[in-house]
N, C-alpha and C positions, 0 to 999 in steps of 0.2 A: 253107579254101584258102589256101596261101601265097605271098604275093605276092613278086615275084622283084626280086633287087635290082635298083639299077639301075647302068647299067653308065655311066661316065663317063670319057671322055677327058682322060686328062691333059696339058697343056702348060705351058708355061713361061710365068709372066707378063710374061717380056719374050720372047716372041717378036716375031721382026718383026711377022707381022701385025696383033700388039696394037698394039706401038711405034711401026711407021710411020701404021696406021690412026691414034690416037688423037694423033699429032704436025701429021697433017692436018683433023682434026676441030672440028667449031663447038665455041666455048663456050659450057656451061650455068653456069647462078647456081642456086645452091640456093635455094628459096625455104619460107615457112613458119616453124614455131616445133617447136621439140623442149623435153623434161623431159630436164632433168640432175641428175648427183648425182656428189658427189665418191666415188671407192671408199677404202674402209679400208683394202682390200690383200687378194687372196685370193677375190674374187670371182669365181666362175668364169659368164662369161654365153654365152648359147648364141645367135645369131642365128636368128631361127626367120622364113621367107617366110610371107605371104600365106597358100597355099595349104599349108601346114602343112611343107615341107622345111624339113629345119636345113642353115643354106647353109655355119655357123663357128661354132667357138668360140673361148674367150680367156680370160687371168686376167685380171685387174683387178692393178696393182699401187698401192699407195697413194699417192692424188694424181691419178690419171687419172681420166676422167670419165665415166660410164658416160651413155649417151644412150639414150633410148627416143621413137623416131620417132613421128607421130600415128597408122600402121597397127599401132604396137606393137612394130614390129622394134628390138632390142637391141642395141647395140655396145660397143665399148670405144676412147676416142681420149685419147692422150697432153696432159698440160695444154699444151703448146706449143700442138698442133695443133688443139687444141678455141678456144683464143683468136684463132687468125685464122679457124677457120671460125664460131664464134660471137661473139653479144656480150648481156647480158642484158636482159630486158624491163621491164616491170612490176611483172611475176609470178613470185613468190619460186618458180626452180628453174626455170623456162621461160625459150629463150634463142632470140633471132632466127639464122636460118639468114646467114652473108653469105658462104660457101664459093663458090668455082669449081672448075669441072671441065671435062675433054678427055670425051668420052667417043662408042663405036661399039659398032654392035651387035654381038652375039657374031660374029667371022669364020667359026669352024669351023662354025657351022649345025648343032651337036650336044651333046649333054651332057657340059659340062665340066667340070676339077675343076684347081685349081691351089694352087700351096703360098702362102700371103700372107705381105706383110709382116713378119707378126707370128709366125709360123712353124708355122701351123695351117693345114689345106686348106680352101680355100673350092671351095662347088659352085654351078654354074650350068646352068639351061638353054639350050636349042638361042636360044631370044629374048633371053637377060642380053645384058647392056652390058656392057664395056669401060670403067671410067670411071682417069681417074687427076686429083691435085689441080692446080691452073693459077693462074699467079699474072699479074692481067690487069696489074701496073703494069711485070711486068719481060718476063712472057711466056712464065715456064719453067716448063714441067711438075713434078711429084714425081718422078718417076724411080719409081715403086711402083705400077703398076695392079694395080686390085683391080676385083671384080665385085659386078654391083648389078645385084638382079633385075629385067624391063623394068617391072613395072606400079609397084615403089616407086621406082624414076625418073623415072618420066613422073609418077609423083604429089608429088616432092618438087623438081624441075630444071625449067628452062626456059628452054630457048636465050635468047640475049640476039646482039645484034649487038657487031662487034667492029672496031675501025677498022685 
């Protein structure tokens, strides 16, 4: 039997309702510890959810930092951007989370798909977030929303209050 694809709506990740939602939204603090590794350049890494969707992919170019979450999910973050959301531990290659974020649940209540940052399609379910990066000492968002499936949100984020 073959299974049928599936069928995903696409929108813009700066729609208003991402944009206004995630402009009015609590912020979370990333919390926990990731595995990092510097790439050589040329690595091609696939983001793979949970329950087995691939959500993105990405090349590595040499110098950026290839992270690997404790559910195992994969990403690719520019050195700039990996230095304010991380900082190193102990443990040689494990690095504390100190990132912020805006982030809302999916608006459209349906299977999404939008073009990232980084100029590859990210997909999400009907329950994905909204999240974009937040900087609590000035206040301003990244201007970039990206999605993050709900269950490795709620297992890596955790609201914090904000004065």
């Amino acid at each position: 039997m073959v299974e049928a694809e599936k069928i995903y709506k696409e929108v813009s990740r700066h729609d208003p309702l991402i944009m206004h939602g995630i402009k009015e939204a609590p912020v979370y603090k990333k919390r926990g510890t990731v595995n990092a590794q510097v790439a050589e350049g040329g690595e091609r890494i696939e983001t793979i959810l949970a329950d087995g969707t691939k959500e993105t992919q990405n090349t590595a170019e040499q110098g950026d930092f290839i992270i690997t979450n404790p559910g195992g999910e994969k990403y690719i973050v520019k050195p700039d951007t990996f230095n304010k959301r991380y900082s190193p531990s102990q443990e040689e290659g494990v690095y504390e989370a100190k990132g912020y974020c805006k982030a809302i649940p999916n608006p459209f209540q349906e299977d999404v798909k939008i073009e990232a940052s980084w100029g590859e399609i990210q997909t999400g379910d009907s329950e994905c977030m909204f999240a974009d990066t937040y900087d609590p000492e000035t206040g301003a968002l990244g201007g970039e929303p990206y999605i993050i499936e709900k269950y490795a949100f709620e297992d890596t984020y955790a609201k914090v209050e904000t004065t």
